[in-house]
N, C-alpha and C positions, 0 to 999 in steps of 0.2 A: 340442584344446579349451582348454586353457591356454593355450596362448598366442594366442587369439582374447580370454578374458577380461584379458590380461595387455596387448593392444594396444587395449583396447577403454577399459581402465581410463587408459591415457597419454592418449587419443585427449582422455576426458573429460577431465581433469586438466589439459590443453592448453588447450581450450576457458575452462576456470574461469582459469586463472592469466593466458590471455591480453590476461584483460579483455572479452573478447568482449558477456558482459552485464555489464552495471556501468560498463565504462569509462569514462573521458571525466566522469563526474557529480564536481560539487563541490557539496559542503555549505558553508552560510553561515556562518562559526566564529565572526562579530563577535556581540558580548553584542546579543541580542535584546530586550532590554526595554525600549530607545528606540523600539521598533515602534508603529505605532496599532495597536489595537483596535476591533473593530466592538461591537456593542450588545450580543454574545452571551459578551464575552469573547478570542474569535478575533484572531490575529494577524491584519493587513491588510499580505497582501506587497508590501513595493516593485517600481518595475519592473522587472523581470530575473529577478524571484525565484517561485519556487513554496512553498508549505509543507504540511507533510504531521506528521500525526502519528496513531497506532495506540493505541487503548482498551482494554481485555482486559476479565474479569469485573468487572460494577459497575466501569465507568471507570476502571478502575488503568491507570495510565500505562503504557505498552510502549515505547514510543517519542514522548517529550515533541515538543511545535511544533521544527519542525526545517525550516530555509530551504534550498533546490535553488536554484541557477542554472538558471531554465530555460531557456536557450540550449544546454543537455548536450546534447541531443539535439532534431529537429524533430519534429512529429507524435506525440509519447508520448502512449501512452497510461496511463490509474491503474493496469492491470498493470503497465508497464514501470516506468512511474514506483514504484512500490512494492519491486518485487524490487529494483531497482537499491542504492534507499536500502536496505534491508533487507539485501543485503548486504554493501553497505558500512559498517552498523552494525551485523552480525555480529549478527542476527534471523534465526531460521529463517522460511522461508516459502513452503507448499506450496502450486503449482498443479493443477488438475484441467482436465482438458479441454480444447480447442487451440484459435485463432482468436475468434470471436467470444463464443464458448461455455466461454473460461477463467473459469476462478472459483478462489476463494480458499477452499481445504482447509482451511488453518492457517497461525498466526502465532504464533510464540515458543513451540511447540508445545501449544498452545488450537487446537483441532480443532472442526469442524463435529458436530452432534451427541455433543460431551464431556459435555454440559448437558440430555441432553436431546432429543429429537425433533423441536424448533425453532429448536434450537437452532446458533448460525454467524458469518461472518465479512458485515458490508454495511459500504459505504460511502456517504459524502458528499461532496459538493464544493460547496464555498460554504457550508455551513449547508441544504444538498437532499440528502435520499436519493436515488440513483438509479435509474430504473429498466430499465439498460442494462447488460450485462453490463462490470467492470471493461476489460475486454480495447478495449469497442469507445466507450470515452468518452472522447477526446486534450483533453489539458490544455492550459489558456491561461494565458498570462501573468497573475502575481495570483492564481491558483486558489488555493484551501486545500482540501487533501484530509484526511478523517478517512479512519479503519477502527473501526468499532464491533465488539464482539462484543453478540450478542443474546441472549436467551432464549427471545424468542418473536414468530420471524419480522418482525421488528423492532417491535412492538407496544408492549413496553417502553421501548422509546428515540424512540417518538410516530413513527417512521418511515413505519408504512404503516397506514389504517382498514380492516382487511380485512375488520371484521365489517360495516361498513355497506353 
């Protein structure tokens, strides 16, 4: 039995150092504030680039506007795209679920329900909530991905009119 958790444990350890998720992604390191802006504030990526950036309780920054090449990879999706960045800037951040049906547990460890019974991880792209699970919406060149944390099923952050 040891030595099943003792090969199981390389096996993973293999997998993380090899690069397998994350590899290949470059972050944009040139000073960002020669960027346009759109009307909301929002970096407007050049072309090549993607940007993402993660909000925790009451918009505290988790992870500021931060530029992808998005040539890393073809077909990403805001899952991938997220983990990747995330740990390459050493964010913790839990998956649930597999395929189409992943979603977003936790970030910098801010859990679903920490807040509350409505409380969790949604995202944006472009300045739009969406309403597809991260897993199954591939990013386009120029994208801007947020991650909001909520309180109340994203009501608070003007996201969704669930009472109408």
């Amino acid at each position: 039995m040891k030595i099943k958790k003792i090969l199981f444990l390389v096996f993973v350890s293999a997998l993380f150092f090899s690069g397998c998720a994350g590899g290949g992604i470059r972050l944009y390191e040139a000073d960002i504030s020669g960027f346009g802006r759109d009307e909301s504030g929002r970096i407007i990526p050049e072309e090549g680039l993607v940007c993402i950036a993660i909000y925790g309780k009451e918009g505290k920054s988790i992870l500021g506007e931060t530029l992808v090449h998005s040539d890393y990879k073809k077909e990403i999706s805001v899952a991938e795209l997220s983990r990747d960045v995330c740990r390459v800037s050493e964010i913790p951040i839990v998956f649930s679920g597999a395929g189409p049906m992943t979603y977003v547990h936790g970030i910098d460890n801010l859990f679903e329900f920490d807040d509350g019974p409505e409380s969790g991880w949604i995202y944006a792209v472009n300045g739009e909530y969406q309403n597809v699970g991260c897993a199954s919406y591939t990013i386009k060149d120029r994208d801007y991905v947020e991650w909001h944390y909520t309180l109340d099923l994203g009501r608070d952050l003007g996201a969704y009119k669930l009472d109408e």
